[in-house]
C-alpha positions in Angstrom: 0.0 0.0 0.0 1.1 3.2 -0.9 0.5 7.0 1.2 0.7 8.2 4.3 0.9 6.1 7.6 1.2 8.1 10.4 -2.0 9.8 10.8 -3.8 9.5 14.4 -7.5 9.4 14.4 -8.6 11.8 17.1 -10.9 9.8 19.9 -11.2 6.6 18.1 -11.6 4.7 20.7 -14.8 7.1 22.4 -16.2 7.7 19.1 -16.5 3.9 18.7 -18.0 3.2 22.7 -20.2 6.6 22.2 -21.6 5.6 18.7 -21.7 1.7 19.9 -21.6 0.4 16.1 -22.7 -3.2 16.0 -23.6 -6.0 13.5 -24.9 -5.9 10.6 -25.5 -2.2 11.0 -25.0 0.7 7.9 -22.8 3.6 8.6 -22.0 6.7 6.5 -18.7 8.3 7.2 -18.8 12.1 5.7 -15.4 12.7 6.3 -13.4 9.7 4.8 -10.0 10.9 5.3 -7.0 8.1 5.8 -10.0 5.4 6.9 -8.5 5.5 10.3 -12.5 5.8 11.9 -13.7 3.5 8.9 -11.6 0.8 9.6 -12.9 0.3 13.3 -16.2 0.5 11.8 -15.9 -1.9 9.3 -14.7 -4.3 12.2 -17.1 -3.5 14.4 -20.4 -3.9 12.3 -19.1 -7.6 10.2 -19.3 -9.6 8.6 -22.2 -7.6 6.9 -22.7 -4.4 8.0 -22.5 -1.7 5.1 -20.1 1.3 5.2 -20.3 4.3 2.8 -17.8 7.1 2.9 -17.4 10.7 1.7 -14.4 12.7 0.9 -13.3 16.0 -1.4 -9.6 14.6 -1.5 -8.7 12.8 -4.3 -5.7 11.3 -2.9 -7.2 10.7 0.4 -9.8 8.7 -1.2 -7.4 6.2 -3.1 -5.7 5.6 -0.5 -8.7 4.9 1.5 -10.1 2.6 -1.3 -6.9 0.4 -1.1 -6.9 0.7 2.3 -10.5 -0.5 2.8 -10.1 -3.6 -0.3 -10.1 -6.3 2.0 -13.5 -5.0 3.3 -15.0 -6.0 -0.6 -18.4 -5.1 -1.6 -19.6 -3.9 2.5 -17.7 -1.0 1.0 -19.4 2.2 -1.2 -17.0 5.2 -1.4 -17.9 8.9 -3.4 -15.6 11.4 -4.2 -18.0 14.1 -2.9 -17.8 16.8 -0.3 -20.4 16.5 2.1 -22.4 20.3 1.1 -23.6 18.2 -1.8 -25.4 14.8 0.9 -28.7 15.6 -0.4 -27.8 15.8 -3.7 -26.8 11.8 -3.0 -29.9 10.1 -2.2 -28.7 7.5 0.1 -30.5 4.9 2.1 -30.9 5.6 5.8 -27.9 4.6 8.4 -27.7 3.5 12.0 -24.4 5.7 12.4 -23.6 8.8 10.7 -20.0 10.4 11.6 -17.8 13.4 10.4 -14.8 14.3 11.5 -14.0 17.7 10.7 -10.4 18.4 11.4 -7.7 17.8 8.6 -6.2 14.5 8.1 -2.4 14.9 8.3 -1.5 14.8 4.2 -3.3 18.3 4.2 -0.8 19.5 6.7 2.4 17.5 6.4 2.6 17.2 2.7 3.8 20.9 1.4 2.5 19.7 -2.4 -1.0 19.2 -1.0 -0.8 23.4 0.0 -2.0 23.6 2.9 1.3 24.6 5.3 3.0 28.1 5.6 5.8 26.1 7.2 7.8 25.0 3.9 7.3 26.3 0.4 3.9 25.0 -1.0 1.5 25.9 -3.6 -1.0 28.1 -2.1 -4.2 26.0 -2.7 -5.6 25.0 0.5 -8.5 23.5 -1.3 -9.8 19.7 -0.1 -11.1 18.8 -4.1 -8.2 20.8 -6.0 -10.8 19.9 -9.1 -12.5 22.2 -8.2 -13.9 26.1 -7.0 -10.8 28.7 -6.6 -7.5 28.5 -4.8 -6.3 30.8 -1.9 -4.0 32.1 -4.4 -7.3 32.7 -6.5 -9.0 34.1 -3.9 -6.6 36.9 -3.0 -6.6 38.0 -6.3 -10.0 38.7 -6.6 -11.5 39.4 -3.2 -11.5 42.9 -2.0 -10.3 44.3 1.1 -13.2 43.9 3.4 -13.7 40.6 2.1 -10.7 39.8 3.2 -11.1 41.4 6.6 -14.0 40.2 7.1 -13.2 36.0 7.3 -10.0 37.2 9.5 -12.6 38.2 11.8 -15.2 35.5 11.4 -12.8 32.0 10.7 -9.7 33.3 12.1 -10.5 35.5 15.3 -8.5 38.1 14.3 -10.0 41.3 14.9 -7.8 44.1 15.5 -5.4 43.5 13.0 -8.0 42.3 10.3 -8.6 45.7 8.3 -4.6 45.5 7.8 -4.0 42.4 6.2 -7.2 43.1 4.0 -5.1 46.0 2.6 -1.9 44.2 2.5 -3.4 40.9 0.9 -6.1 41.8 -1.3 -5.7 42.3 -5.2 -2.2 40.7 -4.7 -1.1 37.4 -6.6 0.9 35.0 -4.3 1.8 32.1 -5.9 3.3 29.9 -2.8 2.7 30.0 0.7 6.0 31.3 1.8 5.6 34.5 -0.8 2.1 34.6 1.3 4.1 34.8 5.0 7.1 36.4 3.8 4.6 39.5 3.4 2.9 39.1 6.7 6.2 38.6 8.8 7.0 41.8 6.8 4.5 44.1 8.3 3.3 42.5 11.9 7.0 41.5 12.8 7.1 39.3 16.1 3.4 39.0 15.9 3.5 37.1 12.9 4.6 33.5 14.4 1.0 33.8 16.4 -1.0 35.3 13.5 0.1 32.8 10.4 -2.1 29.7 11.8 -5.1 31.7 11.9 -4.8 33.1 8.3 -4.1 30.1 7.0 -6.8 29.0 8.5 -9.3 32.0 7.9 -8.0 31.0 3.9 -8.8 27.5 4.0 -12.3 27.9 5.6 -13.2 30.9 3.6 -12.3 28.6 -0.2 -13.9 25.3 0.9 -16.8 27.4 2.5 -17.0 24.8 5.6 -19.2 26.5 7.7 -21.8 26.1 4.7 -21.5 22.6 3.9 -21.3 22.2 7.9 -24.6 23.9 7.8 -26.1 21.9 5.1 -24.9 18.5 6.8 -26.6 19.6 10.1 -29.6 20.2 8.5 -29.6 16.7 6.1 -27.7 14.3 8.4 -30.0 13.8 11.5 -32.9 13.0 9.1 -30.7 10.4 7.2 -30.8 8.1 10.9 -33.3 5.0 11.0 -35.0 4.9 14.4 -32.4 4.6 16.8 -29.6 5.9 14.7 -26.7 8.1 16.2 -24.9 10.9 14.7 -21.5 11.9 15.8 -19.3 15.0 14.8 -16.0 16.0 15.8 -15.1 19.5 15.9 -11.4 21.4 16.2 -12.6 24.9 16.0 -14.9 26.7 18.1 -17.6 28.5 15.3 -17.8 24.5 14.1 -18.5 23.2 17.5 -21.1 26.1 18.0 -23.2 25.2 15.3 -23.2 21.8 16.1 -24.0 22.5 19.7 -27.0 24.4 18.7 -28.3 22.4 15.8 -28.8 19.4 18.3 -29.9 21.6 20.6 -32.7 22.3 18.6 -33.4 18.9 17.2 -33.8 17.6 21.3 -35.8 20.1 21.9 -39.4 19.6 22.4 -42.1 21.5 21.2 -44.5 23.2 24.4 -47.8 24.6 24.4 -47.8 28.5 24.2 -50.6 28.3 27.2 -50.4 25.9 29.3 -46.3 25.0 29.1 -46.9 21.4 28.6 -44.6 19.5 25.9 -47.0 19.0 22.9 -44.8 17.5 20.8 -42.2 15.6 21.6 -38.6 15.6 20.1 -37.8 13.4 17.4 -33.9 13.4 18.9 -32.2 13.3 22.0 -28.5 14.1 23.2 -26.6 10.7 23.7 -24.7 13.4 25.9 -25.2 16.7 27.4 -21.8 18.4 27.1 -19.2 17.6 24.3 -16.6 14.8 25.4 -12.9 15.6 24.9 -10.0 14.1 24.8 -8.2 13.0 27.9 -4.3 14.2 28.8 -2.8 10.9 27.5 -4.6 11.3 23.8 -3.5 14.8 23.7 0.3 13.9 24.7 0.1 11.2 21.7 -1.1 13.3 19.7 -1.3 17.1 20.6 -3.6 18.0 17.0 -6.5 16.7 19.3 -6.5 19.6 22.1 -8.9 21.4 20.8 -11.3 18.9 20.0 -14.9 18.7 20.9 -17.5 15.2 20.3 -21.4 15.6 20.0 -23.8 13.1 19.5 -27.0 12.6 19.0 -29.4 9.4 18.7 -32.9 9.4 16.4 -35.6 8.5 19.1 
């Protein structure tokens, strides 16, 4: 087998005692990746249990397909970002998962352009097929656009209006052309800042808060009775979203007079606050810290 090897799943182990896959039982994984999840799903739901898996990665995707081979036809894999689930027209699942964080090609492959710590093409796109690079972007966005995802994916307010004017209508090829600019004009700050524009970037041309939003809004009603959908977080706007979506899918409707639950949720939370990953998993791997697990189970 060819690719990467050293990729970690974050919270393998709790997503599989939380989500409780079993025999026989059809899961759709949204976020493919390096089948690291996939393959501890496979194993738990044989000999015939069904698996179906998403990804916008090419590479990631072959790589999973070899990987997953010895699984034969229990296996159904789409080269599709998960905005476009409806568009798919699957059969309901006992377990839906997604896993939003990067797998570890995006970030320690410079080809794949997605790391301002060697010279890399600056693409930052999952499906390089298609939509428009960072280096794209740049180009054509204007100064507040600019501005404005600092603020909104990369929490950086104060300096935000700034690297709007010093990014916008430029053409950066790489990523070090990119951070050779920034170091330029914020100095000592830079070190600090260059994570959360790259990450302001990649959010802003795969538009994940919008396919987020679309998977929140398909997923839960993809679950047979019973069914339990899991997502894993690494960034706080993601882990809102999901907090409130489920939020709103447990809660039950009331009567406007009398207070009394009329309706009765179709969902409840399999747990009340997100789990995270303990001191040992974040040692092992420290790309976990920031991690936050939701689930919810179809009544």
């Amino acid at each position: 087998m060819t690719g990467p090897m050293t990729h970690i799943p974050v919270l393998e182990e709790t997503a599989l005692s939380f989500l409780k896959p079993k025999t026989g039982e059809r899961v759709l994984d949204v976020t493919l990746g390096l089948a690291g999840h996939a393959t501890r799903f496979l194993q738990a739901t044989g000999p015939d249990g069904e698996f179906v898996g998403l990804d916008a990665d090419a590479t990631n995707l072959a790589f999973a397909r070899e990987k997953l081979s010895i699984f034969g036809d229990r296996v159904t894999l789409h080269h599709v970002n998960f905005g476009r689930l409806p568009e798919l027209e699957l059969e309901p699942v006992d377990i839906l998962f997604a896993d939003l964080g990067l797998s570890s090609p995006h970030v320690d492959d410079p080809e794949r352009g997605f790391t301002f710590r060697a010279e890399s093409p600056l693409d930052l796109r999952f499906d390089q097929s298609i939509g428009f690079s960072a280096s794209q972007y740049i180009e054509h966005a204007s100064e507040e656009e600019i501005a404005q995802i600092m603020r909104d994916f990369g929490e950086l307010y104060q300096p935000a209006r700034r690297i709007g004017k010093e990014l916008a209508g430029k053409t950066f090829t790489t990523s070090t052309e990119l951070r050779a600019v920034i170091e330029s004009v914020f100095t000592f700050k830079a070190k600090s800042m260059l994570p959360q524009i790259f990450q302001a970037l990649r959010m802003a041309v795969n538009d994940e808060l919008g396919v987020l939003q679309t998977l929140l809004e398909t997923g839960p009603f993809l679950l047979k009775s019973g069914g339990r959908m899991g997502v894993i977080s690494f960034h706080s706007l993601e882990d809102r979203m999901v907090k409130q979506a489920f939020r709103a899918l447990t809660t039950p409707e009331k009567d406007p007079i009398t207070g009394k639950i009329s309706v009765d949720a179709a969902f409840e939370l399999v747990t009340t606050k997100a789990v995270v990953p303990d001191a040992a998993e974040i040692a092992a791997n420290p790309r976990a810290r920031s991690v936050k697990f939701r689930i919810l189970r179809r009544r």
